[in-house]
N, C-alpha and C positions, 0 to 999 in steps of 0.2 A: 474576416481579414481583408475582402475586398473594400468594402463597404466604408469598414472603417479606418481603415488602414492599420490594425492593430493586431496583437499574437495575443489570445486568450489562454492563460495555462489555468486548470482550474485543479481544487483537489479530487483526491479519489472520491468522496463522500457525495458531489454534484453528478456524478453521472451515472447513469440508471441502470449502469451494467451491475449485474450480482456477484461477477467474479473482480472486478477491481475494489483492491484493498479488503480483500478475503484477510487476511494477517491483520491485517488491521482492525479491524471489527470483530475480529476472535478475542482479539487481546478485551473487550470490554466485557467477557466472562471470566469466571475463574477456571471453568473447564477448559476458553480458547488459551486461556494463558498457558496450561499446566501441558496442552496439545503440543505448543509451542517452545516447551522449554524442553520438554522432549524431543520435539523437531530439532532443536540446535543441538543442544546435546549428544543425540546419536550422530549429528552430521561434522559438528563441529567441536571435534576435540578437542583439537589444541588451544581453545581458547580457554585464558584463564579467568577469563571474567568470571563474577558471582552471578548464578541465574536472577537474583532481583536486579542486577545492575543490567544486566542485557535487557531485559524485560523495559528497564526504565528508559534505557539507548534507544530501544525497538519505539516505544510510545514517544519518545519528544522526537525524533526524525520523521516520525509517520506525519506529524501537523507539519512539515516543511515542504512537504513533498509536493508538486502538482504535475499536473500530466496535458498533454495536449493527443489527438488522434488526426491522422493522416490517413486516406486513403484515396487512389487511381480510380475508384468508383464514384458517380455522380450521386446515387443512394446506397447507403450501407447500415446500418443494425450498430454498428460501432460510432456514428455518429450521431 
């Protein structure tokens, strides 16, 4: 950012952590799919969607996404 004077956002998929875009990377099985449709399901009842249609909302939002990390330390494990 200094350097270049520029804000880099990149997707979940570029950065090395194993827990970013967990949900996402389920969704490319059929068992993280079936995880997931149970995850909303129990949590979210009132919605009327059809589980293929969430599923399908869930996977084209996920390629939109990027992320940036911040942190008050000069070394961190998150960067």
């Amino acid at each position: 950012m200094v350097l270049r004077q520029k804000l880099a956002f990149v997707t979940y998929d570029m950065w090395q952590d194993p827990y970013e875009g967990f949900v996402i990377k389920a969704m490319q099985t059929e068992q993280g799919r079936a995880d997931i449709l149970q995850w909303l399901t129990r949590n979210f009842k009132s919605n009327d969607l059809p589980p293929d249609v969430r599923l399908f909302l869930l996977d084209k939002y996920s390629k939109t996404i990027h992320l940036q990390s911040w942190t008050k330390y000069s070394e961190s494990g998150a960067l």
